[in-house]
C-alpha positions as CSV (number, residue, x, y, z in Angstrom):
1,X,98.8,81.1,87.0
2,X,98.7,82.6,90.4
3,X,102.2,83.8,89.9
4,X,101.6,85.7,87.1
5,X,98.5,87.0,87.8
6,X,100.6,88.6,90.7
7,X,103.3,89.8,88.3
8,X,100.6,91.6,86.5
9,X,98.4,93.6,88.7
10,X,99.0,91.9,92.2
11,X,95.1,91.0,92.2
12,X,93.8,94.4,92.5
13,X,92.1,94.3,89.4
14,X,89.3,91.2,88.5
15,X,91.4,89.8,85.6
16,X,93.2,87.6,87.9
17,X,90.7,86.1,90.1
18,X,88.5,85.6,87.0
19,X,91.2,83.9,85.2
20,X,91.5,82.0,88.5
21,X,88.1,80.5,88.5
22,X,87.6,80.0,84.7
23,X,90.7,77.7,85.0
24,X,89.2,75.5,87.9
25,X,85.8,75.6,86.4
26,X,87.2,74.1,83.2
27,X,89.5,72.0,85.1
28,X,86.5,70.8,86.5
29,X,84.3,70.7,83.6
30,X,86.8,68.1,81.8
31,X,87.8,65.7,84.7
32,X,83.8,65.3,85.5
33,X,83.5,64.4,82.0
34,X,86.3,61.5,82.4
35,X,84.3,60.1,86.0
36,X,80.7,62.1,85.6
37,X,80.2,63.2,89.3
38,X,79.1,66.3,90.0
39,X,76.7,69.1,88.2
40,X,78.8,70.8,85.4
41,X,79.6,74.7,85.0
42,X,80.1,75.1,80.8
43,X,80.9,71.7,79.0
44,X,78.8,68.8,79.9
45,X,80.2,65.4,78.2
46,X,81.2,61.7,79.2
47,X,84.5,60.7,78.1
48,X,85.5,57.8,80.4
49,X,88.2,56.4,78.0
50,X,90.3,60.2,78.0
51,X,93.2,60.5,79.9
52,X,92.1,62.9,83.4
53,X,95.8,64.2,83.4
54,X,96.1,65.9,79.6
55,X,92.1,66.9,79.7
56,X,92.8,69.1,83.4
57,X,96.2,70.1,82.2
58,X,94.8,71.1,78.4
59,X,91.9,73.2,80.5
60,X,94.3,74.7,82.5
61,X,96.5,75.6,79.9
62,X,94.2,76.9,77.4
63,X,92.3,79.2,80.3
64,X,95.6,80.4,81.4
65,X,96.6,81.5,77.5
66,X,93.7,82.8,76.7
67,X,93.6,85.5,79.7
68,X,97.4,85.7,79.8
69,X,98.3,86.0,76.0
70,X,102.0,87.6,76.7
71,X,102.3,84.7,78.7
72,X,102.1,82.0,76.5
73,X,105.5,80.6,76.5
74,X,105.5,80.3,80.5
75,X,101.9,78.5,80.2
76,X,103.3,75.9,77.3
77,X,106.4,74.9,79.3
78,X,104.3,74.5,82.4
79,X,102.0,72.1,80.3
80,X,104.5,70.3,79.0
81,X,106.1,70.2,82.0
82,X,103.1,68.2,83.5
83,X,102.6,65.8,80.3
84,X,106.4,64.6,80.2
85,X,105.7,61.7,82.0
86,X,102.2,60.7,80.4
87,X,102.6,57.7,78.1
88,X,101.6,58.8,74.4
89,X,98.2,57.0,74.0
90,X,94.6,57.0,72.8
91,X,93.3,58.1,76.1
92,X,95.9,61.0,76.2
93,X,95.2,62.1,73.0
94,X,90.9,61.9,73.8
95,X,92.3,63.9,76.9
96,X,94.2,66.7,75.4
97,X,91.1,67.3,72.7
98,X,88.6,67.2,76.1
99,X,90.8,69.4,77.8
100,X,90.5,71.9,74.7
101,X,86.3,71.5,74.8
102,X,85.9,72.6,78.4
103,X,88.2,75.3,78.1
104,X,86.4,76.9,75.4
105,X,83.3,76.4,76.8
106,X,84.0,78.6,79.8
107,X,85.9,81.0,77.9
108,X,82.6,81.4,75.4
109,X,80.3,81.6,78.0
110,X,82.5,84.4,80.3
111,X,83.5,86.1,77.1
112,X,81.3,89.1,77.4
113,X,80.7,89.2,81.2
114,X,82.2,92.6,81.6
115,X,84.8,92.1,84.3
116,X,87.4,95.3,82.6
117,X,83.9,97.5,82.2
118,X,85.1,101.2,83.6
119,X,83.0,101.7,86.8
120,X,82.2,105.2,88.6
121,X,84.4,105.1,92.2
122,X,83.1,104.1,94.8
123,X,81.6,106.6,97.6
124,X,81.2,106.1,101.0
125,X,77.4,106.2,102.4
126,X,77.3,109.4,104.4
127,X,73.7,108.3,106.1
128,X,73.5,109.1,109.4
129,X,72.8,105.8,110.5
130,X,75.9,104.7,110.2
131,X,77.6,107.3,112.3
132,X,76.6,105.2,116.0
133,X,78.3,102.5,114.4
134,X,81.3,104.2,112.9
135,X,81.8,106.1,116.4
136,X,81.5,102.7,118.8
137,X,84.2,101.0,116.6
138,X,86.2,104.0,116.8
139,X,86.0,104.6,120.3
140,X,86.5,100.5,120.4
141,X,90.2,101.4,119.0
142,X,91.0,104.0,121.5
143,X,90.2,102.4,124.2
144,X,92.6,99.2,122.9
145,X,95.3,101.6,122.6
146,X,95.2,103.1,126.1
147,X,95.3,99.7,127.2
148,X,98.2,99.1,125.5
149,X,100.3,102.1,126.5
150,X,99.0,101.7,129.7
151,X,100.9,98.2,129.9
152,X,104.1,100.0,128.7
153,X,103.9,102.8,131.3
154,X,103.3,99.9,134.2
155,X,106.0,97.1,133.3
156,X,103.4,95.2,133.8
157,X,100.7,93.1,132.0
158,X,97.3,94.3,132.1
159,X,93.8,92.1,130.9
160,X,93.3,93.3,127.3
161,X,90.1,93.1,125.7
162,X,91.2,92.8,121.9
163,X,87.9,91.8,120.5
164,X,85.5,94.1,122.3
165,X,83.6,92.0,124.0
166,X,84.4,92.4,127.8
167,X,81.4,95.1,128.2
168,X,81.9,94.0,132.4
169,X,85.5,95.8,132.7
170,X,85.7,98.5,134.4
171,X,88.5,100.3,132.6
172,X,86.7,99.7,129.1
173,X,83.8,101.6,131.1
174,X,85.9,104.5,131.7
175,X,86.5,107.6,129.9
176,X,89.5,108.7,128.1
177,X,90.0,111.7,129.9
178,X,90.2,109.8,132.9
179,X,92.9,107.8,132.1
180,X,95.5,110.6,132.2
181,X,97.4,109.2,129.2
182,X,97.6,109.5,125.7
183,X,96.9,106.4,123.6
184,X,100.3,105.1,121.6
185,X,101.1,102.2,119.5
186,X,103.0,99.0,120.5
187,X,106.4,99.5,119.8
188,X,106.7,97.5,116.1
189,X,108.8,94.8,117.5
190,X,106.3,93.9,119.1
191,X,104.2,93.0,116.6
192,X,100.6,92.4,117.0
193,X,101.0,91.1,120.5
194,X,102.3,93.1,123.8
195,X,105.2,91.7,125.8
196,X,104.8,92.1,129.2
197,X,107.6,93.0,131.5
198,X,108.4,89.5,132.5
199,X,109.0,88.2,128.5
200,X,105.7,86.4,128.6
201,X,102.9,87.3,125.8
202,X,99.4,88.6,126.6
């Protein structure tokens, strides 16, 4: 399901990561009815004698269908896919029907939950409180950079301080101003780490 759940929205909505965990909780739900174990989410049962395969495969599948109609097909094969090597038996049967139970248990009980609900957009906090903290990370940044162009301009490594929490260096201390440089990215190769001038990562 994670691949079309991708397809869809890639995950900026809820519909995906609710989908997500209604399929695990009924995957769950069933296989804790075949060997009881833990505390259960929707369905509560005991069905020792079903088949744990078809009941976490039926969950699955019926999850997966019911948030993901147009993508029915895709779901069946999958399931079928799973079940071609389970031996036609009782216990697969008793699985299949479990399976079913637990999935529509989780889907009655998250049916109304209100995960699509239109909500007003978000706004930032503009307390002033928040400015100290907004202005230390932000001057946190700066700093990072200079130190980074400042390798560049060198050719030569220089002690970085990537997390913030060197408050002893000296050049962390030191103004901006002072510096005499403007602070510039890495150069993208690069990536997210500065080569110093002898090849060797810092």
């Amino acid at each position: 399901m994670v691949e079309t759940a991708y397809e869809v929205d890639q995950f900026f909505s809820l519909r995906g990561h609710r989908a997500l965990a209604m399929m695990h909780l009924a995957m769950h739900d069933a296989l804790n009815a075949v060997e009881p174990i833990y505390e259960t989410y929707a369905f509560a049962a005991s069905r020792p004698d079903a088949s744990a395969l078809a009941a976490a495969s039926q969950a699955a599948h019926d999850v997966a269908r019911t948030a993901y109609p147009e993508h029915s097909d895709r779901f069946g094969e999958l399931h079928e896919a799973m079940l071609e090597d389970a031996t036609e038996t009782a216990g697969t049967a008793r699985g299949l029907e479990l399976g079913a139970e637990a999935a529509a248990a989780i889907t009655a009980v998250r049916e109304d939950d209100g995960f699509d609900a239109e909500a007003d957009s978000y706004t930032p906090e503009s307390d002033a409180r928040h400015l100290p903290v907004y202005r230390a990370a932000r001057l946190r940044r700066l700093r990072r950079g200079a130190l980074r162009a400042l390798r560049h301009a060198r050719g030569r490594s220089v002690l970085a301080d990537p997390g913030g929490t060197n408050r002893s260096s000296p050049w962390l201390k030191m103004p901006l101003v002072q510096k005499g440089f403007v602070p510039e990215p890495c150069p993208p190769q690069a990536g997210c780490w500065c080569a110093a001038s002898n090849g060797d990562r810092i």
